[in-house]
C-alpha positions as CSV (number, residue, x, y, z in Angstrom):
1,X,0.0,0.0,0.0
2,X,3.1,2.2,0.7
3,X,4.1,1.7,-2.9
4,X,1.1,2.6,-4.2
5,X,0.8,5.6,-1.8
6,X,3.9,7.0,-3.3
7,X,3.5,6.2,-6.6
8,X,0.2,8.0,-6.8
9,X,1.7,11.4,-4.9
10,X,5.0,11.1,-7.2
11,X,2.0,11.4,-10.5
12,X,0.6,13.9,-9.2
13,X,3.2,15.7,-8.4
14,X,4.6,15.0,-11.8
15,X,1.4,15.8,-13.8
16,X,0.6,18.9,-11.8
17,X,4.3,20.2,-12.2
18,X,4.0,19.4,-16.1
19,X,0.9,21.1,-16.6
20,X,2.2,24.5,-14.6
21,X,5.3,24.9,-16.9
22,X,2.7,23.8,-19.9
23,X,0.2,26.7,-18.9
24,X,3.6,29.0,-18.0
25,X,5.0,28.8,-21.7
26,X,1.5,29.1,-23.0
27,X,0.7,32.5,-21.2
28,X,3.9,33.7,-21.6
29,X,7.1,32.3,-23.4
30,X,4.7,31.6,-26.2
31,X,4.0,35.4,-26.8
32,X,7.7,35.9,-28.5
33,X,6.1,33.9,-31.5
34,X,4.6,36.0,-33.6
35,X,0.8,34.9,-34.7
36,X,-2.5,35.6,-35.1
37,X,-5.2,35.7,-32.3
38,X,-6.8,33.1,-34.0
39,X,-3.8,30.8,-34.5
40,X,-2.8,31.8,-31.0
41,X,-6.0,30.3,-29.8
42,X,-5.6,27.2,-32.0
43,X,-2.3,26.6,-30.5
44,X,-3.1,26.8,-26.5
45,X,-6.1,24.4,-27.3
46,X,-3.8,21.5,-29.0
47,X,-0.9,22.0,-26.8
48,X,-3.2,21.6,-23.7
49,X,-4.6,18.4,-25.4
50,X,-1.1,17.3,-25.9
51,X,-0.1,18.0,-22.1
52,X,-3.2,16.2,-21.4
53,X,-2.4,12.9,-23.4
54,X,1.5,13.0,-21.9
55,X,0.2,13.2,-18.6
56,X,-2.8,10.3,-19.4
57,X,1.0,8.4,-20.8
58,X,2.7,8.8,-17.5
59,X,-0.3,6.9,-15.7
60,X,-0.4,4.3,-18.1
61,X,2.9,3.7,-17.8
62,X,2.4,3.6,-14.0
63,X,-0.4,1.0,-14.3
64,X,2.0,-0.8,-16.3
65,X,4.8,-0.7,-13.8
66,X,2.3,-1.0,-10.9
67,X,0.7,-4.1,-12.6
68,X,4.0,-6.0,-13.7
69,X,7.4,-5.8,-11.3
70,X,5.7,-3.9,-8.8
71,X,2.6,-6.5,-8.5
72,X,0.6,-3.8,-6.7
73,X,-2.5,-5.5,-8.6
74,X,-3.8,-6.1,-12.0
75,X,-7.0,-5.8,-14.1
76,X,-10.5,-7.5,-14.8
77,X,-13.1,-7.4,-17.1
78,X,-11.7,-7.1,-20.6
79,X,-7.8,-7.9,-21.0
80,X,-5.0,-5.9,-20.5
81,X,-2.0,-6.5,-22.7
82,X,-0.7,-4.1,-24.2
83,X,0.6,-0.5,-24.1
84,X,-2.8,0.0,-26.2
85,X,-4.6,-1.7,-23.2
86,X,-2.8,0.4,-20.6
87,X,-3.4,3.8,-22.2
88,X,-7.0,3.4,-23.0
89,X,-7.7,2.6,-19.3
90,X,-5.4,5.5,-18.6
91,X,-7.9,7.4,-20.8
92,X,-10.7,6.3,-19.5
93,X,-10.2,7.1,-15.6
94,X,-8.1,10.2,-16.4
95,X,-11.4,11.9,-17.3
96,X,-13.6,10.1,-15.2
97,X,-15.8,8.4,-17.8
98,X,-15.2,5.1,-15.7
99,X,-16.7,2.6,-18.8
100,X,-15.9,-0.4,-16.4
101,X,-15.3,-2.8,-19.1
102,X,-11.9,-2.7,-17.9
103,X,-11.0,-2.7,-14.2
104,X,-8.4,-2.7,-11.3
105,X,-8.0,-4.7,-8.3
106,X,-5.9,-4.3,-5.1
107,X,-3.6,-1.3,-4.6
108,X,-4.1,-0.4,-8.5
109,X,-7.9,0.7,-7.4
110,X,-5.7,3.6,-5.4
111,X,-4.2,5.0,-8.4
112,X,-7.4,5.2,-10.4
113,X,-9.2,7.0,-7.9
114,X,-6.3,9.4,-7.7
115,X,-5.9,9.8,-11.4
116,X,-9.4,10.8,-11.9
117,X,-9.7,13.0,-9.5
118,X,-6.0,14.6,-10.9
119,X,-7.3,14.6,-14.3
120,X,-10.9,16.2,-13.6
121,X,-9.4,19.1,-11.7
122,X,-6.4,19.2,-14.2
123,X,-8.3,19.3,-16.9
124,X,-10.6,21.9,-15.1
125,X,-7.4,24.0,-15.0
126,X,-6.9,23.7,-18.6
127,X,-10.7,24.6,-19.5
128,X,-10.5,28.0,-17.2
129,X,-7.4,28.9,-18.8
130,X,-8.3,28.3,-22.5
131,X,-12.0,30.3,-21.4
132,X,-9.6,33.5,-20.2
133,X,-7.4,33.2,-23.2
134,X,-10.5,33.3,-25.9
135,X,-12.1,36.4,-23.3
136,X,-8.2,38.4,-24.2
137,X,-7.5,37.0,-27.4
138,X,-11.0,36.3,-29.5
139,X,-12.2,39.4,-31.8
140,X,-15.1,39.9,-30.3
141,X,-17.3,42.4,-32.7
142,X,-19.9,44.9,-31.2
143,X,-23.5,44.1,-31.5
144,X,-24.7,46.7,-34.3
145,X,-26.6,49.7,-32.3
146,X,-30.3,51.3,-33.4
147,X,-28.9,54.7,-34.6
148,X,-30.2,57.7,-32.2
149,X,-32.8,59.2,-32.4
150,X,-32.7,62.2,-34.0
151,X,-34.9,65.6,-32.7
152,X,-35.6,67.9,-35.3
């Protein structure tokens, strides 16, 4: 349980750090690149989904390792193989859709509880940032006034 303890504060710590020097560059060290508001917007949304999908590799490589050498458990339902297997597990509790074809026992249970509740508030972080990036950098147009009235 110590294992799994450590390993699931070690990913957190990992995806958390990540996903502050992620946010960090996009806010500011991406601003010496010269680009549209538009592209600018395209960018922060894909490299946020990219952050996302490293940090949803670093737990399947942990349920790997946690399922293998460091026999902290294994999985049910349908079977887990593969790297495929691993990451689409990974996927699945990261964002807390929880489809339950696929499922943990022992100290593995641990981690997936701690992943999704790491991915819903990382990916919360990512949404909140991405909503005050479109409120600066989106060209928002003015609603078209009545003209005044005019007195004669």
């Amino acid at each position: 349980m110590v294992i799994a303890i450590l390993m699931a504060v070690l990913l957190v710590m990992l995806t958390f750090s990540f996903h502050f020097a992620v946010l960090r560059w996009l806010s500011g060290g991406m601003a010496q690149i010269a680009m549209t508001s538009g592209v600018r917007i395209f960018v922060i949304v894909f490299v946020a989904l990219a952050a996302h999908l490293v940090e949803i590799v670093l737990y399947a490589f942990a349920y790997a390792l946690g399922g293998g050498a460091l026999a902290l458990g294994s999985f049910g339902g349908l079977a887990v193989v593969g790297p495929l297997d691993y990451l689409y597990f990974s996927i699945v509790s990261y964002t807390s859709l929880g489809l339950g074809d696929v499922f943990p026992s022992n100290h593995l249970r641990f981690i997936t509880g701690v992943e999704a509740l790491n991915g819903l508030l990382l990916i919360a972080w990512s949404g909140s940032f991405i909503y005050i990036a479109m409120g600066r950098l989106w060209p928002w147009r003015t609603c078209v006034e009545p003209a005044p009235n005019k007195r004669r």
